[in-house]
N, C-alpha and C positions, 0 to 999 in steps of 0.2 A: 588536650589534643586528642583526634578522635582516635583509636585504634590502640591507645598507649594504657599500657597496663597500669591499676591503681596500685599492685601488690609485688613485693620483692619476690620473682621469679624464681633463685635460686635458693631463697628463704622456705619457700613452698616448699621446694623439692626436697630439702634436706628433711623438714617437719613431716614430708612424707617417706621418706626413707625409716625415720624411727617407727612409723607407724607399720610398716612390710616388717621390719628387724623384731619390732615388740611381738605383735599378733600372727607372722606367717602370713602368706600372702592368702591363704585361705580364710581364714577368721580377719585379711584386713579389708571390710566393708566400705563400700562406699560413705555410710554417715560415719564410721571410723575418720576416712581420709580425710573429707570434708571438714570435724571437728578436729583433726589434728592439724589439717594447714591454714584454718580458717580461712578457705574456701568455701561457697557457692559447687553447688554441683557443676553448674552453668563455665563461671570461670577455671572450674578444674577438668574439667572436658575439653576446653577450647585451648587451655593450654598446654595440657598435655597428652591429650587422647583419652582412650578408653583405658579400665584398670590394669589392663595385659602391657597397654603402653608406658602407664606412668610408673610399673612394675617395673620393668628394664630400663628407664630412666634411672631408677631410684637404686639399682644394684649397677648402674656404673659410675652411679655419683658416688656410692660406697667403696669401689673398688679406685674410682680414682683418690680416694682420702687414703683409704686404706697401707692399699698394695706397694706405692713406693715406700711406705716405712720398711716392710718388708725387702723391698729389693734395697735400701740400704742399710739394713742389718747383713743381708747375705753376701753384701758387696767386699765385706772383709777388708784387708783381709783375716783370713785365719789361719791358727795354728794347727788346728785339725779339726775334724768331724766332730766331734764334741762343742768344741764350739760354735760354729754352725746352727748349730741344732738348741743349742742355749740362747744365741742370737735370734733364731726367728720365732721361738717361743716367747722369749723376751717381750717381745710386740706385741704377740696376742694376751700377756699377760697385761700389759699395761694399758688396752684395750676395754679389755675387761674391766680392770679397776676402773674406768673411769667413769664416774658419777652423771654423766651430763647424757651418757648416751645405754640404751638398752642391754641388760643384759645378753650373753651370746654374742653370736657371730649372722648377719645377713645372708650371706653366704650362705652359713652350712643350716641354720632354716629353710632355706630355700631348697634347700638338697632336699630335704627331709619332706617336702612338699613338691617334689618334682611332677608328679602325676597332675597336680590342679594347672601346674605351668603350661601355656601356650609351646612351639618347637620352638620359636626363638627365646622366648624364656630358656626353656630346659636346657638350649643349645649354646647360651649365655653361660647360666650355672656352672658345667661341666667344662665348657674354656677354659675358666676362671680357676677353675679346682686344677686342673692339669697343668695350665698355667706357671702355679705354686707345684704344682708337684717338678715340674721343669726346670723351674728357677732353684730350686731347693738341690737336684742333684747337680746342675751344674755347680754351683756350690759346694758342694760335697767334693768334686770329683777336683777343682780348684783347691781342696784342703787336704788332699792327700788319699782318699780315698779309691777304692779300685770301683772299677765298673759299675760289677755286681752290689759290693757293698752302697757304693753312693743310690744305685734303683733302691733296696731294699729301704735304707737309711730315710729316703727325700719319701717312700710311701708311707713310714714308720710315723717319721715324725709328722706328716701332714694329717695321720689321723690321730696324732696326741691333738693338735693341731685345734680339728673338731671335738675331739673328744672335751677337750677343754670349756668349749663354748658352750656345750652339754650340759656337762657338769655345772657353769656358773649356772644355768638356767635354769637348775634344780637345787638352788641356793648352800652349793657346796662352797666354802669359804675359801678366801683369798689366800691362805696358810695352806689349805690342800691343794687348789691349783698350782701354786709355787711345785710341792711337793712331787708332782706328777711330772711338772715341767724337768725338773731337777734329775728324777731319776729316769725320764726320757732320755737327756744329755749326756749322765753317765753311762748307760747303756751302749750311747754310740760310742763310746771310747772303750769300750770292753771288747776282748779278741771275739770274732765269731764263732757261735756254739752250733754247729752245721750236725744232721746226722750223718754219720758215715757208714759204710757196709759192713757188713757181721765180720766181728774179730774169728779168728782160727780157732780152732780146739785147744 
């Protein structure tokens, strides 16, 4: 039939997503994309645009896989901010372990490349990041948490969060990831260590 695709559409998309997640959007080349979806230059243009276009395709197809795991770890409920914070680590931890998909985070690559991004690219990225930061303190502030501490807490943990994805991409083991996550989560259960003004003579 004329006009009807020969190739699984959504299949592409995904084999292009690991291709943005592995390489960076910068280092990920058209004959990258191409051999990674086995596509034709020809039918990955026409299906999906230009590479700025198939770029934001491929980071909302990640965040729709993604992100509800995440908002159902935060969904709770919980007993307090410590858990929370072990819950939405939890995810990026298991994330990571998984053998089928790239090391890191799509996301927080893209952060790291935001200058090569298109505005709607970049304007994407930074939704997304705020997003999680959003979701994370309401979260928090659901667990007991005051104001101040649930802002502090939901920025805290979102950059163990990336810091994470970092790390595995520099072939730090699944034992120190744990690690990190671990004493992120205790951290938030510890009373606040705040400066305070000069004691008296």
């Amino acid at each position: 039939m004329a006009g009807r695709k020969q190739f699984d559409v959504d299949e592409a998309l995904r084999r292009a997503m690991h291709v943005f997640w592995r390489w960076g959007y910068s280092e990920a080349s058209i004959d990258r994309l191409t051999e990674g979806t086995g596509l034709g230059r020809g039918s990955l243009y026409g299906t999906f645009g230009d590479k700025s276009a198939l770029f934001r395709k491929s980071l909302l197809r990640y965040a729709q896989t993604y992100h509800p795991l995440y908002e159902q770890a935060l969904s709770g409920p919980h007993a307090n901010p410590s858990s929370v914070v072990a819950a939405f680590l939890r995810v990026s931890l298991k994330r990571i372990a998984d053998p089928a998909v790239p090391d890191g985070c799509l996301l927080t690559v893209s952060a790291t490349q935001l200058p090569a991004l298109d505005p709607e690219g970049r304007a994407m990225v930074r939704t997304m990041i705020d997003g999680l930061r959003t979701r994370l303190e309401q979260a928090l502030l659901a667990a007991g948490a005051g104001d101040q501490e649930a802002a502090e807490l939901a920025l805290c943990t979102l950059a163990t969060n990336k810091s994470l994805a970092v790390l595995s991409r520099a072939g730090f083991s699944g034992e120190d990831l744990a690690t990190v996550a671990a004493a992120a989560a205790k951290n938030a259960g510890a009373p606040p260590n705040r400066p305070t003004g000069p004691s008296g003579p």
